[in-house]
N, CA, C and O atoms as a Tripos MOL2 file, in Angstrom:
@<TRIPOS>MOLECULE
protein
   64    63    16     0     0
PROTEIN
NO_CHARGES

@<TRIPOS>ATOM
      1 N          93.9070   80.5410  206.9650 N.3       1 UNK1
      2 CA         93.8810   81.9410  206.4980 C.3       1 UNK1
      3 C          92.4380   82.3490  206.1950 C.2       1 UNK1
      4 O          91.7930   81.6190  205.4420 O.2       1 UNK1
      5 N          91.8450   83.4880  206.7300 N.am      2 UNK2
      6 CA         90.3460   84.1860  206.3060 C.3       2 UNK2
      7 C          90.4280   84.2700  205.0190 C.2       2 UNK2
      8 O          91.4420   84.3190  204.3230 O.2       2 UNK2
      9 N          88.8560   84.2930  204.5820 N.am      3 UNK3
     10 CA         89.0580   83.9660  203.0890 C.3       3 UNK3
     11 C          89.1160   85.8790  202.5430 C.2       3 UNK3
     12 O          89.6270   86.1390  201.4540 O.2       3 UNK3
     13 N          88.7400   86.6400  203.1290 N.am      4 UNK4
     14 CA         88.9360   87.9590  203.3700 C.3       4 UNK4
     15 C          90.4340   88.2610  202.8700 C.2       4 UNK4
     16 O          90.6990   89.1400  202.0500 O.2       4 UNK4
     17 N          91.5250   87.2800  203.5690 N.am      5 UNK5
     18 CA         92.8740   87.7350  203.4290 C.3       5 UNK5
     19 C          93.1990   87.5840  201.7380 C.2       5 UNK5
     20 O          93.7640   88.1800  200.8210 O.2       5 UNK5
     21 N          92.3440   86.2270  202.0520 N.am      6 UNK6
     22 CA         93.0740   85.5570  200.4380 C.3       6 UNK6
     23 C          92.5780   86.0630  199.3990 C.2       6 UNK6
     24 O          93.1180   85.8910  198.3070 O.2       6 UNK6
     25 N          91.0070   87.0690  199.6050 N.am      7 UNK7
     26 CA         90.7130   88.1810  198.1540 C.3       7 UNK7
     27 C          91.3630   89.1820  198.2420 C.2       7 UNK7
     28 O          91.5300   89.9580  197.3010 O.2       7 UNK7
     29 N          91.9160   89.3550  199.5830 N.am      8 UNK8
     30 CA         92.8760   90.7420  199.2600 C.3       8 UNK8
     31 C          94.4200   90.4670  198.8480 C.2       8 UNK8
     32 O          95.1080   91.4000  198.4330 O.2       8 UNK8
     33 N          95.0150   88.9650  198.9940 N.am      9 UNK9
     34 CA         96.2510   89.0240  198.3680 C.3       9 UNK9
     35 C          96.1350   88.7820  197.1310 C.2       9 UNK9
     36 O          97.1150   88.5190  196.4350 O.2       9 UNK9
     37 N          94.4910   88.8510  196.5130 N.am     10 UNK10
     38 CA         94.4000   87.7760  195.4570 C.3      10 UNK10
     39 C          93.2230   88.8440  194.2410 C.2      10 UNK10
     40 O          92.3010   88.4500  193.5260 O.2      10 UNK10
     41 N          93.7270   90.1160  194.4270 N.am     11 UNK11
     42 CA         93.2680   91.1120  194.0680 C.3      11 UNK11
     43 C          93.4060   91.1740  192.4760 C.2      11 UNK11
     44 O          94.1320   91.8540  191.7500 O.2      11 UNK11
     45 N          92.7990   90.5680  192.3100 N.am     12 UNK12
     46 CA         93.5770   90.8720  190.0600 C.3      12 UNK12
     47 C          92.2800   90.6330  189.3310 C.2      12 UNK12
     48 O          91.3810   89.8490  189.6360 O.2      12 UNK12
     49 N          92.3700   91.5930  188.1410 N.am     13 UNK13
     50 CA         91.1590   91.8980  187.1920 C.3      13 UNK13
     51 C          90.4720   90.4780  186.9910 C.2      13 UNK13
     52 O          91.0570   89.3960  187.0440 O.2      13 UNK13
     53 N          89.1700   90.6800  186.7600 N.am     14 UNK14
     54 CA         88.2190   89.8760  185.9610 C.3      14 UNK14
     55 C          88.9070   89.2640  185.4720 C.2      14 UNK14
     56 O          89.9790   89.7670  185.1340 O.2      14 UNK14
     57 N          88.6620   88.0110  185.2170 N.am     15 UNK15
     58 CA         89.4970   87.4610  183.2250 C.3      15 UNK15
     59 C          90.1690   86.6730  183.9310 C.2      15 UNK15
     60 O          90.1040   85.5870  183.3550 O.2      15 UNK15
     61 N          91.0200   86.5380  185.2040 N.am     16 UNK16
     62 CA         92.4620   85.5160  185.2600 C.3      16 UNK16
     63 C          92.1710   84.4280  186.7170 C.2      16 UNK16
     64 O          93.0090   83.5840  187.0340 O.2      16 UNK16
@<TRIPOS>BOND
     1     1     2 1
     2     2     3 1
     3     3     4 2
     4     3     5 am
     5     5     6 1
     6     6     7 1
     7     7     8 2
     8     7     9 am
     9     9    10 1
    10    10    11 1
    11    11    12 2
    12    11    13 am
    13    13    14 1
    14    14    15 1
    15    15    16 2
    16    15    17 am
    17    17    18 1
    18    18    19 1
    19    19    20 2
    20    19    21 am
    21    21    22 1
    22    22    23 1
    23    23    24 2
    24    23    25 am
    25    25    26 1
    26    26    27 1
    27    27    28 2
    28    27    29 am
    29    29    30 1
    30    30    31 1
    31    31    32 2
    32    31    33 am
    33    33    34 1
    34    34    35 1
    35    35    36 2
    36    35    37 am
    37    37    38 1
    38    38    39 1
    39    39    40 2
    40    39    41 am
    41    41    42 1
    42    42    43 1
    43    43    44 2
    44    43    45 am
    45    45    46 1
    46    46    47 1
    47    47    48 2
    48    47    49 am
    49    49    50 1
    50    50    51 1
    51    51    52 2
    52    51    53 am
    53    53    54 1
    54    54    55 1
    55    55    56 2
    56    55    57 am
    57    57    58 1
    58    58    59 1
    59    59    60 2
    60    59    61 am
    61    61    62 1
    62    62    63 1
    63    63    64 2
@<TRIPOS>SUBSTRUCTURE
     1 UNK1         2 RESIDUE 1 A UNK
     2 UNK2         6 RESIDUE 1 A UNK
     3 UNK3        10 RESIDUE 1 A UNK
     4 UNK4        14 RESIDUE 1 A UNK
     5 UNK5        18 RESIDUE 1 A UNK
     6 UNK6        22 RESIDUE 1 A UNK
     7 UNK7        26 RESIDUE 1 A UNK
     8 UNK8        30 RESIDUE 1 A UNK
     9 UNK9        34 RESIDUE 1 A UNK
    10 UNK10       38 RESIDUE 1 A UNK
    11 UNK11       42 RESIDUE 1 A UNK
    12 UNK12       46 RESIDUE 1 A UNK
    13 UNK13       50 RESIDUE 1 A UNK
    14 UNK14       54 RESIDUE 1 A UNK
    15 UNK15       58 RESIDUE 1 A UNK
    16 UNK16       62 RESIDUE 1 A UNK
């Protein structure tokens, strides 16, 4: 999987 995909399924605030 592009690592592209995995910041966009992996989209969540600062902090977690």
């Amino acid at each position: 999987v592009e690592d592209a995909v995995i910041r966009y399924l992996n989209r969540k605030p600062a902090g977690g």
